[in-house]
BABAVEX-784220 format. One record per residue (C-alpha): x, y, z. Coordinates in nm, 3 decimals, always signed. Layout:
<rs>
x->X, y->Y, z->Z
...
</rs>
This chain:
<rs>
x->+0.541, y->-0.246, z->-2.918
x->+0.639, y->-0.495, z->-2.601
x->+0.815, y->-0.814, z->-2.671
x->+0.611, y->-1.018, z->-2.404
x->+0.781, y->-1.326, z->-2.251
x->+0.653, y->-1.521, z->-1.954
x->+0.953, y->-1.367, z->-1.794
x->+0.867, y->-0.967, z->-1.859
x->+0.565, y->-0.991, z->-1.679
x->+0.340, y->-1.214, z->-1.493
x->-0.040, y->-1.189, z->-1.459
x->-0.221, y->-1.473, z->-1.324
x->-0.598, y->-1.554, z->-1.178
x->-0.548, y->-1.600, z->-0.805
x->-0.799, y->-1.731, z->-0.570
x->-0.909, y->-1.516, z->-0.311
x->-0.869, y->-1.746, z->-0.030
x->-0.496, y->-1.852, z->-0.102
x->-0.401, y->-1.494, z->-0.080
x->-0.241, y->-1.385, z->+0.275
x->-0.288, y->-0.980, z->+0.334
x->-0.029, y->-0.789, z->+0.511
x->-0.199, y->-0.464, z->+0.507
x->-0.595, y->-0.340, z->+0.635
x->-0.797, y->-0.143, z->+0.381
x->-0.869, y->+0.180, z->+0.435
x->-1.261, y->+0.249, z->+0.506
x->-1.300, y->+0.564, z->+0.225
x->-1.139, y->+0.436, z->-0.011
x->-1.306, y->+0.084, z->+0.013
x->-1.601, y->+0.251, z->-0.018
x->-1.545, y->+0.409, z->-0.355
x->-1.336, y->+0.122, z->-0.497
x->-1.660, y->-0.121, z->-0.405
x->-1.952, y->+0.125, z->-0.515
x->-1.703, y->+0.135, z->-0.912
x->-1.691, y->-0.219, z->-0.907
x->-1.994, y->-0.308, z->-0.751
x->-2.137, y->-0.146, z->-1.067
x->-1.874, y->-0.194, z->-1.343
x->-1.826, y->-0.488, z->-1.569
x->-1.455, y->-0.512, z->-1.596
x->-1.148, y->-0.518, z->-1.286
x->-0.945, y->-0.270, z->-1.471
x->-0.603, y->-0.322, z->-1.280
x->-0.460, y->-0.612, z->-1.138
x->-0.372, y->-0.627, z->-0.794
x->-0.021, y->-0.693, z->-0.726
x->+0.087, y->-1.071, z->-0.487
x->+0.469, y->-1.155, z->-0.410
x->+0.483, y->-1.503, z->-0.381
x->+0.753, y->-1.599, z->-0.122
x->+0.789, y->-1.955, z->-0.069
x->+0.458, y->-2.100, z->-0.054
x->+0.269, y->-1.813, z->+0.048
x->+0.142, y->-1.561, z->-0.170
x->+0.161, y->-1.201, z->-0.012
x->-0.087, y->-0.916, z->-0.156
x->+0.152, y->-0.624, z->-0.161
x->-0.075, y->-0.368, z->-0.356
x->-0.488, y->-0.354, z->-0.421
x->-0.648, y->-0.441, z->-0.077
x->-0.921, y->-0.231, z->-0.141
x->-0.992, y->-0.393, z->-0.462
x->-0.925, y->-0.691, z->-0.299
x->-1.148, y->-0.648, z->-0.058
x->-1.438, y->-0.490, z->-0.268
x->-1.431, y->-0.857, z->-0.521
x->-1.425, y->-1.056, z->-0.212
x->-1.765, y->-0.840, z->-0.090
x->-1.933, y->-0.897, z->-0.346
x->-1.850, y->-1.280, z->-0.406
x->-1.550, y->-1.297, z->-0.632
x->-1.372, y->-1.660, z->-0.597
x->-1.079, y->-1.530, z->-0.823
x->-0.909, y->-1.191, z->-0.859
x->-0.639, y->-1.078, z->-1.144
x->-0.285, y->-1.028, z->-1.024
x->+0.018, y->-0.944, z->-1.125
x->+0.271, y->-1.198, z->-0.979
x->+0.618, y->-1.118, z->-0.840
x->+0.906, y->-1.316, z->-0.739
x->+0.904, y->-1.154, z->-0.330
x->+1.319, y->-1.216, z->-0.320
x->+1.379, y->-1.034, z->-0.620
x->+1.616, y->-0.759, z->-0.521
x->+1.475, y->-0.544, z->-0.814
x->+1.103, y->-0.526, z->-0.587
x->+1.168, y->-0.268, z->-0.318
x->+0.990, y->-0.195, z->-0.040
x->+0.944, y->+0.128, z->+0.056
x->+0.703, y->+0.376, z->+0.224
x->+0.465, y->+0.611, z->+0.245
x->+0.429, y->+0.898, z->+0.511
x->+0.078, y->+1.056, z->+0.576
x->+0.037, y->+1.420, z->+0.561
x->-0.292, y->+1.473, z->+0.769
x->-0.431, y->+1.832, z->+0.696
x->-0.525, y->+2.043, z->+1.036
x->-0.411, y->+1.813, z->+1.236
x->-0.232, y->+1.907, z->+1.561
x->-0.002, y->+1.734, z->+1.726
x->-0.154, y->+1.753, z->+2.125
x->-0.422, y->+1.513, z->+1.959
x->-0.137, y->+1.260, z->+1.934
x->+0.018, y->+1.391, z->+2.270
x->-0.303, y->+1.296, z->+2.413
x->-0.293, y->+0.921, z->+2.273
x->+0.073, y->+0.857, z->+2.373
x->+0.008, y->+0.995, z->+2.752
x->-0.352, y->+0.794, z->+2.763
x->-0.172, y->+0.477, z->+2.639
x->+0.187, y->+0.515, z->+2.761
x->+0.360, y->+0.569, z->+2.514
x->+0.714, y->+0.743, z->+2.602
x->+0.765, y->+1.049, z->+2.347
x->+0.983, y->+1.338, z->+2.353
x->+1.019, y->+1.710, z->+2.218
x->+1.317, y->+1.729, z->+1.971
x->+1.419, y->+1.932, z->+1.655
x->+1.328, y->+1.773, z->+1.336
x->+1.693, y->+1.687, z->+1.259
x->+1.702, y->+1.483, z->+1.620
x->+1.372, y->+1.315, z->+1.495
x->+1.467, y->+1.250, z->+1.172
x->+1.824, y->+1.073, z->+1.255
x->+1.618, y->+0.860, z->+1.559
x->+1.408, y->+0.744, z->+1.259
x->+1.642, y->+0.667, z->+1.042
x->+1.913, y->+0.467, z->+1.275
x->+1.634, y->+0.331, z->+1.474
x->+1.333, y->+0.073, z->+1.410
x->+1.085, y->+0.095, z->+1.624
x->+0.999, y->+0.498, z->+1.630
x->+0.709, y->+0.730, z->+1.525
x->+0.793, y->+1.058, z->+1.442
x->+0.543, y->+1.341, z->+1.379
x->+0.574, y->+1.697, z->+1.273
x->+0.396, y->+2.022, z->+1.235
x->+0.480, y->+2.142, z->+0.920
x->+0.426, y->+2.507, z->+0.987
x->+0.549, y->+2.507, z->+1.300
x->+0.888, y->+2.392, z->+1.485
x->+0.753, y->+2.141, z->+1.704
x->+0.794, y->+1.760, z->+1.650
x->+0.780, y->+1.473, z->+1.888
x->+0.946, y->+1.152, z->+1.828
x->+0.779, y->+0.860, z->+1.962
x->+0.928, y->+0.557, z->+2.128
x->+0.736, y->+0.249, z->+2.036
x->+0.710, y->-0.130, z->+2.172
x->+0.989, y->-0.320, z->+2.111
x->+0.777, y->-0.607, z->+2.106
x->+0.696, y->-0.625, z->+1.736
x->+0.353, y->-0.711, z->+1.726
x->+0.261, y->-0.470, z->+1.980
x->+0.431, y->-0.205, z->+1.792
x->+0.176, y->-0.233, z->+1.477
x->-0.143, y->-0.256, z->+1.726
x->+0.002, y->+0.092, z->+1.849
x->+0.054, y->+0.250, z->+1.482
x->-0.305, y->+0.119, z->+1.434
x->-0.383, y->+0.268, z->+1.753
x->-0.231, y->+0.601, z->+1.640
x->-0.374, y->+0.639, z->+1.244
x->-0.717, y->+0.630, z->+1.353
x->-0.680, y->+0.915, z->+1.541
x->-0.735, y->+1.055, z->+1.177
x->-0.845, y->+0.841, z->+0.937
x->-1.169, y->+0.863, z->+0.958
x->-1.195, y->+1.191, z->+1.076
x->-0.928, y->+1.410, z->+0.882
x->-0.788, y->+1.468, z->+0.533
x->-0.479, y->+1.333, z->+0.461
x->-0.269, y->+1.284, z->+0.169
x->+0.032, y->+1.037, z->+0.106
x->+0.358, y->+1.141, z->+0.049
x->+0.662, y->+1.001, z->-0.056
x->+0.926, y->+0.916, z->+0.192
x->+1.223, y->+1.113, z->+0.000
x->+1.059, y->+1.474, z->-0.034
x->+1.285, y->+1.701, z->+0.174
x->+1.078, y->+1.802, z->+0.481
x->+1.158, y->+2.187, z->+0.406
x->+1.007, y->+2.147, z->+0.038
x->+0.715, y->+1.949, z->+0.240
x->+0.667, y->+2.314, z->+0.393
x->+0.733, y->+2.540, z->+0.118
x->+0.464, y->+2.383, z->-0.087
x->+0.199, y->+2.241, z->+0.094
x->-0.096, y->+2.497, z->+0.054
x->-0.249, y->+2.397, z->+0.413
x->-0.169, y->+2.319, z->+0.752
x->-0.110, y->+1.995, z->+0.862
x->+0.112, y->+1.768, z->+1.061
x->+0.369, y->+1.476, z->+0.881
x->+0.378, y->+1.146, z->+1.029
x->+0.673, y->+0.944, z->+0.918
x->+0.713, y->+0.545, z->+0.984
x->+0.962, y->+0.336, z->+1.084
x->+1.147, y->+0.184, z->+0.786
x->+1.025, y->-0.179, z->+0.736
x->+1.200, y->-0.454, z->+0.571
x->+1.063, y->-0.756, z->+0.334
x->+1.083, y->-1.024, z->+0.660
x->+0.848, y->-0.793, z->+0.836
x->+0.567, y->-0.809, z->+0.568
x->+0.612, y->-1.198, z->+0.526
x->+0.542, y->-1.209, z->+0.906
x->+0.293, y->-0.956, z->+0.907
x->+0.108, y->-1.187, z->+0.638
x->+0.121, y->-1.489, z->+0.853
x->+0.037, y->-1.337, z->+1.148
x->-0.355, y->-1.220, z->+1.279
x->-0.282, y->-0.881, z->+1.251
x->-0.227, y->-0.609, z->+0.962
x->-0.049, y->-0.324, z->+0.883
x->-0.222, y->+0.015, z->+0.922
x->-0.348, y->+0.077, z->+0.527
x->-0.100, y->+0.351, z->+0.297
x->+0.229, y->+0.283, z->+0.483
x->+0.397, y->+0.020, z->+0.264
x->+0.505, y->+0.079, z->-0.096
x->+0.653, y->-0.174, z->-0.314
x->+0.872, y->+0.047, z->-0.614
x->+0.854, y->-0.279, z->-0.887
x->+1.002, y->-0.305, z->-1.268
x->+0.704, y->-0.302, z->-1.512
x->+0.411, y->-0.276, z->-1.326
x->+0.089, y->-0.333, z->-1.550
x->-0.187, y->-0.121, z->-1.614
x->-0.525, y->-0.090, z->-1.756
x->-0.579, y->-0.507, z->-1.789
x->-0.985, y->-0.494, z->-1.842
x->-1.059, y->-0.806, z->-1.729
x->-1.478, y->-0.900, z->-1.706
x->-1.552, y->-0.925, z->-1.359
x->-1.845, y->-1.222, z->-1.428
x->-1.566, y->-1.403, z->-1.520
x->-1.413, y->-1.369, z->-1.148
x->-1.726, y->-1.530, z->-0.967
x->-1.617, y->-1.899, z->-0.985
x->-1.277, y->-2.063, z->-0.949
x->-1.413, y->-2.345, z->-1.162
x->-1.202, y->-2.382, z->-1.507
x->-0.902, y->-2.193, z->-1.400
x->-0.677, y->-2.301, z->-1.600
x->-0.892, y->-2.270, z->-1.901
x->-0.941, y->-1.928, z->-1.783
x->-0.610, y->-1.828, z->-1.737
x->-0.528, y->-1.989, z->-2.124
x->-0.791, y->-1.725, z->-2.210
x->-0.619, y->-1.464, z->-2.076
x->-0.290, y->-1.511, z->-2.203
x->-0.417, y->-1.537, z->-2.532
x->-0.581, y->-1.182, z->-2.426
x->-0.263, y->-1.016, z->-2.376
x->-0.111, y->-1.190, z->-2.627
x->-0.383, y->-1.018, z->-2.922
x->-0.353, y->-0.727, z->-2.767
x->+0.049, y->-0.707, z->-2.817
x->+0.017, y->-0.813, z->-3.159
x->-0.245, y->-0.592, z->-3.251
x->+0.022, y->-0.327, z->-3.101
x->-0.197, y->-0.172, z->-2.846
x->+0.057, y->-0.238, z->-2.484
x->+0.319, y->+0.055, z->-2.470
x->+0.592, y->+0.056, z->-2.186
x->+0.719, y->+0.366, z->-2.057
x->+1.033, y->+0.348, z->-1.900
x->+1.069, y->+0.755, z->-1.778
x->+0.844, y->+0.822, z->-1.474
x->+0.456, y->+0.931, z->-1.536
x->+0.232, y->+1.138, z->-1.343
x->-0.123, y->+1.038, z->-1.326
x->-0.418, y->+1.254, z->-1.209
x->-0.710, y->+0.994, z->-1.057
x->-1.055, y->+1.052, z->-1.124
</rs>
């Protein structure tokens, strides 16, 4: 049983065009995300919008996003967060791209001059960490890493991350991985070969200027870590075709949710949960 308050959790209907996207979608997984929807009858999670000032900021669900907007969606179901809250981190991902080797991105950096040096993965790591606008990427197998010096000119810098994950996203495996796994248990249990590329740390200001600005994010780099995200909402996608009635929509839906908790069928889980994806 949840004791739902306006406060515990927010899910609204947004329209499509008053959302502002920080991040681009990435083309496989759009692909599968549109061909479910494209055939199901219900959005089964809501897509997750900060709203900072007067902009609302899609911080999670760009494929879904992108897949109701194909196929003529006006409205889409979000879960709505206050962006200041100090509770919503932001965080990020790394990519582990599987047979990878680094002289592919060797080969970028010297065709696009971009300065990078040879250094220990200690040396890389600390650059990273004390330092905003570096790349760094390492073979996890072997001892070779380069750390990469990128523009300090801030829009620049994301057209050259951009520049740098297509070298493999269309054309390589690659898995996400969290930012805090030790590098040396990265290696003792990944089953293949592969090379780790780890991003500079961005901050909250950068994804409120990244959403008001005419470029994006490379997709899977930002994560935002928030308190009781919301699952499993089946919400009929006819319904999401016209942004006439809103509001009478919306009153629908919170009565929704609201039969649902009294007929004791929301649980929150408070430990951690690990879920396999079909």
């Amino acid at each position: 049983m949840i004791n739902y308050t306006d406060n515990y959790f927010d899910l609204e209907l947004l329209r499509l065009s008053e959302i502002k996207l920080h991040e681009a979608t990435e083309s496989i997984r759009l692909r599968n995300i549109y061909n479910r929807i494209s055939k199901s009858k219900y959005l089964i999670n809501p897509v997750i919008a900060g709203r900072h000032d007067n902009d609302l900021i899609l911080l999670d669900g760009a494929n879904r996003y992108g897949s109701l907007k194909e196929i003529g969606c006006k409205l889409i179901l979000a879960q709505v967060l206050n962006y200041r809250e100090r509770s919503l981190r932001l965080d990020k991902w790394n990519h582990l791209v599987y047979d990878f080797h680094l002289e592919k991105i060797i080969s970028y950096c010297k065709q696009k001059n971009i300065e990078f040096n040879k250094v220990s993965y200690s040396q890389g790591s600390d650059i990273l960490r004390n330092k905003f606008h570096y790349l760094l990427a390492s073979d996890i197998y072997d001892d070779h890493n380069i750390i990469m010096k990128l523009s300090p000119n801030f829009e620049e810098m994301i057209q050259q991350l951009d520049g740098i994950t297509k070298i493999y996203f269309r054309n390589f495996q690659f898995d996400r991985s969290e930012c805090d796994i030790k590098f040396s248990d990265l290696k003792k249990f990944t089953r293949r070969k592969g090379t780790l590329i780890e991003f500079p740390d961005f901050q909250k200001h950068h994804i409120v200027s990244i959403a008001n600005s005419g470029y994006r994010l490379p997709a899977g780099i930002s994560r935002h870590r928030i308190v009781n995200r919301v699952l499993h909402v089946k919400y009929e996608i006819k319904k999401l075709y016209s942004d006439r009635n809103i509001l009478h929509k919306q009153n629908e839906l919170k009565q929704l949710l609201t039969d649902k908790i009294d007929k004791n069928k929301v649980r929150q889980y408070q430990e951690s949960v690990i879920v396999f994806d079909e």
